[in-house]
N, C-alpha and C positions, 0 to 999 in steps of 0.2 A: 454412509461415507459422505464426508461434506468435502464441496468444492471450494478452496478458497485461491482468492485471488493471493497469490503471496510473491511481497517484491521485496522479504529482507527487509524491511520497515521496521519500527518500534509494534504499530498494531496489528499489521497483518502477522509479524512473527508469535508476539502473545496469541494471536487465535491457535495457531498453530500448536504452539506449546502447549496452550490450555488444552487444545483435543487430545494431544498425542499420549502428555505426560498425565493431565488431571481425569481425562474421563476417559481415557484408551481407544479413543475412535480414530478411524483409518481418515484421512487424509489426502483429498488429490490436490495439488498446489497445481495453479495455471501462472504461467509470467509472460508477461509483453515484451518483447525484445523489442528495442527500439535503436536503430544504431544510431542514432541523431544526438543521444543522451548521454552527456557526459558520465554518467554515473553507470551506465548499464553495465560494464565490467566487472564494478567493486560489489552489485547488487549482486549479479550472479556469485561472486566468490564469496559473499557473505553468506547467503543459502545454504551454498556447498560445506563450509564452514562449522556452522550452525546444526547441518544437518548430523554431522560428523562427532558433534559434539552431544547431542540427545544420544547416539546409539553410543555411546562410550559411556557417556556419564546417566544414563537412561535405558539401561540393556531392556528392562523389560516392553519397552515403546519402540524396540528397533523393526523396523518393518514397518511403522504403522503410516508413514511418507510415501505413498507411490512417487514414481520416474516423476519428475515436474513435465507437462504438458508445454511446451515453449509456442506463443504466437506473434509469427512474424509482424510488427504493425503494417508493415508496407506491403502484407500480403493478403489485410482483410477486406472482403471482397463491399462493391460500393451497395448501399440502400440508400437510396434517395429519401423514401419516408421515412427511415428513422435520422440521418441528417437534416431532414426539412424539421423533422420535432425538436431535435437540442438548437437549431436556428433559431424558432420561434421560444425558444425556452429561457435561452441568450439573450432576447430582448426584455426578458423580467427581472434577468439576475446574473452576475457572471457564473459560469460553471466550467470546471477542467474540462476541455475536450474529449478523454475518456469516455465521457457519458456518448460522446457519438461512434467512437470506432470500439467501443468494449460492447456495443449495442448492438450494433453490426457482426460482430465476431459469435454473439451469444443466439442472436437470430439466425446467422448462417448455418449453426452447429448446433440448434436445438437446448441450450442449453438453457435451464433454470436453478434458480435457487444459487448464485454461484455467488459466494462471500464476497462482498466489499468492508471492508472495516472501516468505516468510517463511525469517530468515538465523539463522545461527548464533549462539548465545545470545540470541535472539528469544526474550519471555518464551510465544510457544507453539511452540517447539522442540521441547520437553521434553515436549508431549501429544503431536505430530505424528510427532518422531523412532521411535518403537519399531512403528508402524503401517506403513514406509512403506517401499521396498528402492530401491536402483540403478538405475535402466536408462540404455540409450544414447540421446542428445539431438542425434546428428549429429555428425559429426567429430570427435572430439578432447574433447568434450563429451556432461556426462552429467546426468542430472534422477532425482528420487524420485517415485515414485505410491507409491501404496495399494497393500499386498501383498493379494492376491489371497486370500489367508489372510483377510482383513476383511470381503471383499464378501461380503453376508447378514447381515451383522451392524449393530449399530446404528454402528460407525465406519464404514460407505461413506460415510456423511454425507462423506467425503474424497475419493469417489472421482471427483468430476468434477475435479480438482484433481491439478498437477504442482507440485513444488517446487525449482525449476531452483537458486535461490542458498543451499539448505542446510548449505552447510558452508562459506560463507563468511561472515567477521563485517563488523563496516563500517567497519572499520578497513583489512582486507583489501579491500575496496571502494573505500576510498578510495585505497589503494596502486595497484591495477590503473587505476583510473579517470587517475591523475598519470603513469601510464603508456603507458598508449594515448592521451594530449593532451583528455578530454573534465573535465578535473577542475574548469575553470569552470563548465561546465554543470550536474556534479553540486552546489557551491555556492547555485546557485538551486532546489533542491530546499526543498519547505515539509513540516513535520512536526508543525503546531502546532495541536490541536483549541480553542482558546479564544485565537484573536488579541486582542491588544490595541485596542483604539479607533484606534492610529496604525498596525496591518496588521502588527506586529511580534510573534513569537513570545512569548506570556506566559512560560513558564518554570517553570509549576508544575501544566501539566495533565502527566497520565501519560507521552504522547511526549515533550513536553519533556524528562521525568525519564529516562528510557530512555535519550533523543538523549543526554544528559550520560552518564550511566552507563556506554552503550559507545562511550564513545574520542572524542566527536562535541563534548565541552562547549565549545569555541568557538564554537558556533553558538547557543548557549543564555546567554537569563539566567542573572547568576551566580543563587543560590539568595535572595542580599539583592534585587536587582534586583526579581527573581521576588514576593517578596510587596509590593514597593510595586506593581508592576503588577496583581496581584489586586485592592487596595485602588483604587488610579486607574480601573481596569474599573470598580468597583461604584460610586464615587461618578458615573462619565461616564453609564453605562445608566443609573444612578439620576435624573440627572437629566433625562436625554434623555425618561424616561418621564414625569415631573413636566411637563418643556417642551411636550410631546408630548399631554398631556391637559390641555391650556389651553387 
């Protein structure tokens, strides 16, 4: 059974797909609930969605998604040592915070081996890639860990973590996915940290700009679109707050 991290993303949902639909393997999905994020609502109903749509259009893969495992982020508990290492990690390179409170969560619970998708020309490829070797993933398929050369050092901070779609990009994603018949499914994939008021991808936070960048910009605000929606955001919360304290 593999553990993946899945947040309704473009990559985490391809892994998912790839195990459920292409090589029939069981699945535990873990997600980070974060209420601080605008996006947490449309991620979960994307899931829900998505999942809905494999056991319909996928009978033979229905069951193959255990219950999603939900982790509060405001509930995992503190490690000083592994916040002192993504600290010291931070003065080499910028990295998502993730890598401190998903380290924490994984150390409190024992767990290993738990998917991050992070794909090729992912802007943390380039920290991850020179840390991390080959191994075999099952059949015909193969995943990266932590070389064993790290552990002791301040990068184990990686080492509860596999990287099963590192050298594919999501262009390549999108290729296999139109191949194996799941490429509506990946379509409903959300990638967008600052939705719009109407639940529509704004186009100018960072994934947006990524989704555009690698091969994906039909799913994204053009770049003009993009700033009237920042502006439309700020005047609706604007006054929703104004409405709101009356």
């Amino acid at each position: 059974m593999k553990k993946v991290l899945w947040t309704g993303g473009w990559d985490s949902t391809f892994r998912v797909l790839d195990l459920v639909i292409n090589k029939k393997e069981m699945v535990q999905p873990y997600y980070v609930v974060d209420r601080n994020r605008a996006s947490n609502k449309i991620e979960l109903k994307t899931m829900k969605e998505i999942k809905n749509k494999i056991n319909s259009n996928f009978p033979d893969s229905k069951g193959l998604i255990k219950e999603t495992i939900f982790i509060e982020k405001n509930e995992i508990p503190v490690n000083q040592s592994i916040t002192d290492k993504f600290n010291r990690l931070l003065n080499e390179s910028y990295m998502g915070t993730q890598y401190d409170w998903l380290g924490r969560y994984a150390e409190a619970n024992n767990l290993e081996n738990l998917e991050l998708n992070i794909h090729k020309d992912d802007k943390a490829e380039f920290f991850v890639r020179p840390l991390v070797e080959k191994t075999d993933d099952g059949p015909g398929s193969y995943s990266y860990v932590l070389k064993n050369s790290a552990l002791g050092t301040d990068y184990d901070l990686f080492k509860y973590y596999s990287f099963p779609v590192l050298d594919l990009t999501k262009t390549q994603m999108s290729e296999i996915s139109k191949k194996s018949g799941f490429d509506s499914l990946m379509e409903m994939t959300w990638f967008c940290f600052n939705p719009t008021w109407r639940k529509t991808p704004c186009g100018y936070c960072n994934p947006c700009k990524y989704t555009r960048n690698e091969g994906l910009g039909r799913r994204v605000p053009s770049e003009g679109i993009a700033k009237y929606n920042k502006l439309e955001n700020k005047i609706y919360y604007k006054m929703k707050q104004i409405m709101g304290s009356n």
